[in-house]
Every structure is written in C-alpha cells, then in structure tokens.
N, C-alpha and C positions, 0 to 999 in steps of 0.2 A: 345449219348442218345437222342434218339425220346420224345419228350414234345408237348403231345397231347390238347394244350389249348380247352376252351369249355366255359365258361364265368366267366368273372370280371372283377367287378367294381368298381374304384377308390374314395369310397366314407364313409362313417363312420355316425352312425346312435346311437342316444342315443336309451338306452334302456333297406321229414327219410332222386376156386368159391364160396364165402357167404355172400356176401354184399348184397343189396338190391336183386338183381337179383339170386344170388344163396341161398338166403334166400327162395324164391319163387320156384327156382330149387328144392330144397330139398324138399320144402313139395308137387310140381306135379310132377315132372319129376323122382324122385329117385322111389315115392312109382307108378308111373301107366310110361304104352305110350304115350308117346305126338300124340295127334291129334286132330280133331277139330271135334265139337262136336253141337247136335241140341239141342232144348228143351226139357223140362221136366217137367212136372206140380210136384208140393211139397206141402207140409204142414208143418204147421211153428211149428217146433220143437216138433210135435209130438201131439200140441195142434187142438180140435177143433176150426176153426175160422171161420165166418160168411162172407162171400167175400161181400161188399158194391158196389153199383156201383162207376164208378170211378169220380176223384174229380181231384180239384187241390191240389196236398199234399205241401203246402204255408212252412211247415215247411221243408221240405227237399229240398225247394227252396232256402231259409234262409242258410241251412247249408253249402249247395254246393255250394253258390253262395261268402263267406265269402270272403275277400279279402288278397293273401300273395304272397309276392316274392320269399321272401327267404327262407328256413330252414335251421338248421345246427342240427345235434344230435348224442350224444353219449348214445351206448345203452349196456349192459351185455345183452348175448341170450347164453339163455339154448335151445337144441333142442334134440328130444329123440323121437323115432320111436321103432318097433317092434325089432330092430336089433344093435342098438347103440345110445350114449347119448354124447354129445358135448355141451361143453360151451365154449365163446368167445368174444371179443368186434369187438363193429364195431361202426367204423365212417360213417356220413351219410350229406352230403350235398345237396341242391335239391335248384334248379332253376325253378321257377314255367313254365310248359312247355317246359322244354328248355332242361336240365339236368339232371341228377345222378348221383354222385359220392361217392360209400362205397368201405371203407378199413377195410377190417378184420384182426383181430388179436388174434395168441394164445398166452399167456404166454407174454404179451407184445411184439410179435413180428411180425411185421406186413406178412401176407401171402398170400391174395387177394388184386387185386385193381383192382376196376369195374369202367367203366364213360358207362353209358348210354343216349344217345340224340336221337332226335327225329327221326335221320334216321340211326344210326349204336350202335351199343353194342359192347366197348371192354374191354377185360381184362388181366390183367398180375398177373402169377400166379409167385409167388417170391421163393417160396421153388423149383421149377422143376426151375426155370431159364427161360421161356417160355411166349409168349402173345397170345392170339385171336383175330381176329377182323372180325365182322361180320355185315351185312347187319341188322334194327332193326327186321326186321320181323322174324329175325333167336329168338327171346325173345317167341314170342308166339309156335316155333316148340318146344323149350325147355319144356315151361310152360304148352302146349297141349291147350290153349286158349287163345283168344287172348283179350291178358291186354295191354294196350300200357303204356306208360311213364307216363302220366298225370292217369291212372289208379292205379299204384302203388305209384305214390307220393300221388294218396288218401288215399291208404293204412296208410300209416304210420302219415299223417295230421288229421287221424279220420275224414273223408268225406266221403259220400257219393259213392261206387265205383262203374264207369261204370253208374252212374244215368243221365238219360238224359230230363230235365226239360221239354221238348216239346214233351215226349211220356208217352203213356199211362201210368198210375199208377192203383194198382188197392191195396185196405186196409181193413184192419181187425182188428177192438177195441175193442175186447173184453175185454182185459184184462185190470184190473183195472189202472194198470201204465205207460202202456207201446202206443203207436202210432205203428203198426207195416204195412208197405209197401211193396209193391210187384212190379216188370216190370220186363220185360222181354225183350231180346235182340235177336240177331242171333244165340248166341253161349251160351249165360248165360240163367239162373235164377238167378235172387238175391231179398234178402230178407234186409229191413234194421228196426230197433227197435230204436226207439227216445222214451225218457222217456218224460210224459205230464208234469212234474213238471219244469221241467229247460230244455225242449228240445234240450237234448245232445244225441246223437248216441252211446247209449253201447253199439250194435252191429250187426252183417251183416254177411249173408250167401250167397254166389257163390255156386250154382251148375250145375253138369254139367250130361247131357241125360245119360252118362253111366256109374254113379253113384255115382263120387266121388263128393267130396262138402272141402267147406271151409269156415269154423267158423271164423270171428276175433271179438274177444271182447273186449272191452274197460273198462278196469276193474279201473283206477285212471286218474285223467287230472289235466295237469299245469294250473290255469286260467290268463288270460291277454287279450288283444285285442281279441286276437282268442286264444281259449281253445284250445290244443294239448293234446295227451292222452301221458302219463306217464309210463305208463304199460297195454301193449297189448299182449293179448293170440290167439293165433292164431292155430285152431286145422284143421286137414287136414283128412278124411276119404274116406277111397275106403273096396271094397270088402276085409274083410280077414287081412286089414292094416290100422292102426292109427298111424300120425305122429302129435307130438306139439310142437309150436313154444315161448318162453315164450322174451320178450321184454322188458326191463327197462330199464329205462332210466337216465342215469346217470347226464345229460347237455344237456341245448338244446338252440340254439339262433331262435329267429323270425324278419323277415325281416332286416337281419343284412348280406348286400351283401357276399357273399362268393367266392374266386377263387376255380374254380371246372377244374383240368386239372389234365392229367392222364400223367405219365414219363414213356416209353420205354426203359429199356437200350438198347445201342448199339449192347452187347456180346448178345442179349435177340434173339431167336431164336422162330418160332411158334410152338405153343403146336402141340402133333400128334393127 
C-alpha cells in the first residue's frame, strides 16, 4: 500500500470523484466542456445597479485577509441537476495553501478519496479498485477554469474567491442591505455581496464569457474567531442546464491541525 503523506502536525490546540474536487467536477465539467474562457460584462442579479468609481473595498479586505490554518468539515450534500439527484457525506480537510483532502461517502461507505496540493491532484476511486494521479493544472482542464487550491478552500471558508486585494474593484450600493463588488480577472467575472449590518459574505457569483455562471450562497454561519458558513447553496447554470449543490454541515473544527494523506493500495491499479 502506497501512503501519500501531505501534511501533519504533532500538536493539539484547545478549542471544506466528489469530494471537494468532484464536487466542483459535477457542477462544470458534467453540465458544459472544460476550456478556458475570456470576460464578460454582467449585471448583478438581474438588478439595475449604478457602477461608482472604483475605491478601496476595506471590507473585503477584512474578509480575505482573516487568518486560518486549519480546517476540518463534515458535510451531508444533496446534488440534483436536470438528469439525477444524489446524496452523500463527505469529509473535508484543508491546510491553508498547502492541501485538500475529501472522502466521500454513500450509505456509510467510503467511495472517493481526493488529496489535492499545490502541484498535483490525486484520487482513488474505492468501488472500481483504481487511482489517478495528475499534474494540478489537470483541476482547471476538468473544472474548464482556472480555480487553483487556495481558490476552492475559499469556497468552502466563506471568502472571498479569486479576490485579489491589489486590483481593481469596481461597486454598486444600491441596495439598501447589501455592499455588492465587482473585479474581474483573466478567466472570471465575479461578483461578491457583503451584508452592511455584520459584514458577512452571503454570496458570490463566477462567471464565465460563454455563459455559464456559478452562484454560492451563504445561507447560516458557525460564529467563532472566524465565522464559517454552515450551509452553502451553491447553483450552477449554463444554457439549457441547471445543476445545485446543497452543503451542510454536520462538524467542523478550526485551526486544529489535521493529518491530510491519501493511502494507495498496492492491488490499486490506474483508472482507464
């Protein structure tokens, strides 16, 4: 048996295919083609909004900039698209920068296990008998853009994703509750919504020039040091196709170091 260490640490602290990666597979890669993709001007939710000149948005500096090592989470995911509906648990480990480690589970029985790090993706799929192991940039051919590691551990830590503090922002307040943000990248649009009352992130839109988009919303949060979302909605649309991803969270530890290593068997053979 091949034992794929990845990080841990000897220390004790009082006190996120379908684990993280095929979570993400399912909602780009099942419903569209993976490929890489330009800009796109949008409108925020269908609302008229007034574009301001640009500023420094302090508050989503705040957000993104929060400070964690560790995460640990246990989650129930319902997921359900134009053609079938699946529910599952999944474990989720995350080393800030460093890692990714989810294990999926039907019926209690374990069937995915993913470790993603900052230069390779691999996984072993336990029902076929079989592993993968891939270069990291094989995440964005799946996903059809490119999210890197520290982009989907925003996903699931309620940050900011893809925000990059040193480029432009550009904002629109209309609305009586809501902070709503805009930049734009190489490959993205995205959108993010901070409520003015407790500047927390309920949610954030990805889109992409040929049409699809991706909603995640932050509908309850654990509070502590740092607020983690509880239950995230996460909707996926393309032409013709709607997938949702629905997340709760059963257990979750914060900054409580975690071993994150991925086990090979021996008999384990590569997927075809």
């Amino acid at each position: 048996m091949e034992i794929i260490p990845c990080v841990y640490e000897k220390k004790s602290y009082n006190m996120r295919e379908i684990p993280l990666m095929i979570v993400l597979i399912l909602l780009f890669s099942s419903t569209a083609c993976a490929r890489k993709n330009s800009l796109k001007n949008f409108s925020t939710l269908g609302e008229e909004q007034a574009i301001l000149p640009p500023l420094k948005p302090s508050v989503l500096d705040s957000i993104h900039s929060q400070i964690w090592r560790w995460y640990y989470g246990k989650f129930n995911v319902s997921y359900a698209d134009s053609e079938r509906k699946l529910s599952f648990k999944m474990s989720l480990k995350c080393s800030k920068d460093s890692a990714t480690n989810a294990l999926i589970s039907f019926m209690a029985i374990p069937i995915f296990n993913t470790l993603i790090t900052s230069d390779s993706l691999i996984y072993v799929n336990k029902k076929n008998r079989c592993f993968g192991a891939f270069p990291a940039a094989y995440l964005n051919k799946l996903l059809g853009i490119e999210l890197s590691l520290q982009n989907l551990q925003e996903l699931f830590l309620g940050l900011p994703i893809a925000y990059q503090p040193m480029e432009k922002v550009e904002w629109a307040s209309n609305h009586p509750d809501t902070l709503i943000f805009k930049q734009f990248n190489q490959h993205l649009s995205m959108e993010y919504f901070v409520t003015k009352r407790d500047t927390r992130l309920t949610q954030q839109r990805l889109i992409l020039s040929d049409g699809r988009s991706m909603l995640v919303r932050y509908l309850e949060w654990n509070n502590g040091t740092i607020n983690t979302p509880s239950l995230i909605l996460i909707r996926i649309i393309e032409p013709g196709n709607e997938a949702t991803i629905k997340l709760t969270v059963d257990r979750f530890e914060l900054n409580i170091p975690q071993e994150i290593s991925l086990e090979i068997p021996e008999n384990y053979e590569k997927c075809p």
